[in-house]
N, C-alpha and C positions, 0 to 999 in steps of 0.2 A: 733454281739459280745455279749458274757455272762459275764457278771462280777460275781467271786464266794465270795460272801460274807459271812464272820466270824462277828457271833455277840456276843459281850462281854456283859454278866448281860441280864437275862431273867425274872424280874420281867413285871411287866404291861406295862412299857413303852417298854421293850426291846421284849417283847410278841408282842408290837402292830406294830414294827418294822418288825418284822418276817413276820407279817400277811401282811402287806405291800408290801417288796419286794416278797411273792410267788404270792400272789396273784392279786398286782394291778399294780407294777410298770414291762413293759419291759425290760427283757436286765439282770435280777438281777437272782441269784439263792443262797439261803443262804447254804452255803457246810457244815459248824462249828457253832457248839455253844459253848460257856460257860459263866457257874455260882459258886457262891460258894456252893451253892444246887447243886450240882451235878443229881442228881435224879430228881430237878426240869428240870433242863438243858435238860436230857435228855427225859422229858416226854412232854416236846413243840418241840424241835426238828422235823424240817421237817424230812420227807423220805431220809432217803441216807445222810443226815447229821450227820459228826461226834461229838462225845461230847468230851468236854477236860477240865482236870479238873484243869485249869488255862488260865488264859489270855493271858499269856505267852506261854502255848503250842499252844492257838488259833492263835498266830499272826506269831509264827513258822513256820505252817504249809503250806507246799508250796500247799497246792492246794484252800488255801486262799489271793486273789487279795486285797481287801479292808476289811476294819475292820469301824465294828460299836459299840462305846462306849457306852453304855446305864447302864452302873454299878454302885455302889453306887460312888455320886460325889468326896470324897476324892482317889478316886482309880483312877479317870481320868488322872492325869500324868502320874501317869506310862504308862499307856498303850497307851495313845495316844504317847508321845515320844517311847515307842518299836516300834508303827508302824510305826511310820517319820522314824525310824531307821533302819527299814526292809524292808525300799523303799514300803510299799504298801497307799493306799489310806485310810486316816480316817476321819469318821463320828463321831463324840464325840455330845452326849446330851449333855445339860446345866446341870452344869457350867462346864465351859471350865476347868478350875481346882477351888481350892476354894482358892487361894492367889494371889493375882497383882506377887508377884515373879514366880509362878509355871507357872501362863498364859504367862507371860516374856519369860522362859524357852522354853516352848512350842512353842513361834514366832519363837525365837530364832535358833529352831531346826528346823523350816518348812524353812527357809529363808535361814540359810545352806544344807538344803538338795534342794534347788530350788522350793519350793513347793510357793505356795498362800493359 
């Protein structure tokens, strides 16, 4: 089984994220990227991967299984909560958000969706 991963923020850490799943880990294929760079987005982009020019159109996208947060840290809620929300699987880099209430939020919303 392939899981088609969408990765959110393609600075260094979300670069080295990419390089990762095509190249070392089994089972993973990055489909989506995006950034606020758009041009950067698209100029790391695997083969055949789409670019989009929000987080929200990446976590959209139905030919996107799991979602990997790697964007700048205040933008972590949101997108981690769209993706608890759109039933797919998220990877969020540190920090999980940057307030005790937004991480709260974020429990909050994996434990209602049945998640761990």
């Amino acid at each position: 089984m392939t899981v088609n991963v969408g990765v959110i923020g393609v600075g260094m850490i979300g670069q080295d994220h990419i390089r990762r799943l095509t190249t070392v880990l089994a089972g993973a294929r990055v489909v989506a990227v995006s950034d606020v760079d758009v041009a950067r987005a698209g100029s790391v982009a695997p083969e055949g991967a789409s670019v989009h020019g929000s987080g929200q159109e990446l976590i959209a996208d139905p030919d996107v299984d799991a979602v990997v947060v790697t964007s700048w840290g205040p933008s972590h809620e949101e997108y981690v909560l769209a993706g608890i929300a759109a039933g797919k699987q998220v990877f969020c880099e540190k920090p999980l958000a940057t307030t005790r209430e937004a991480c709260e939020r974020i429990l909050d919303a994996e434990v209602a969706a049945g998640r761990r």
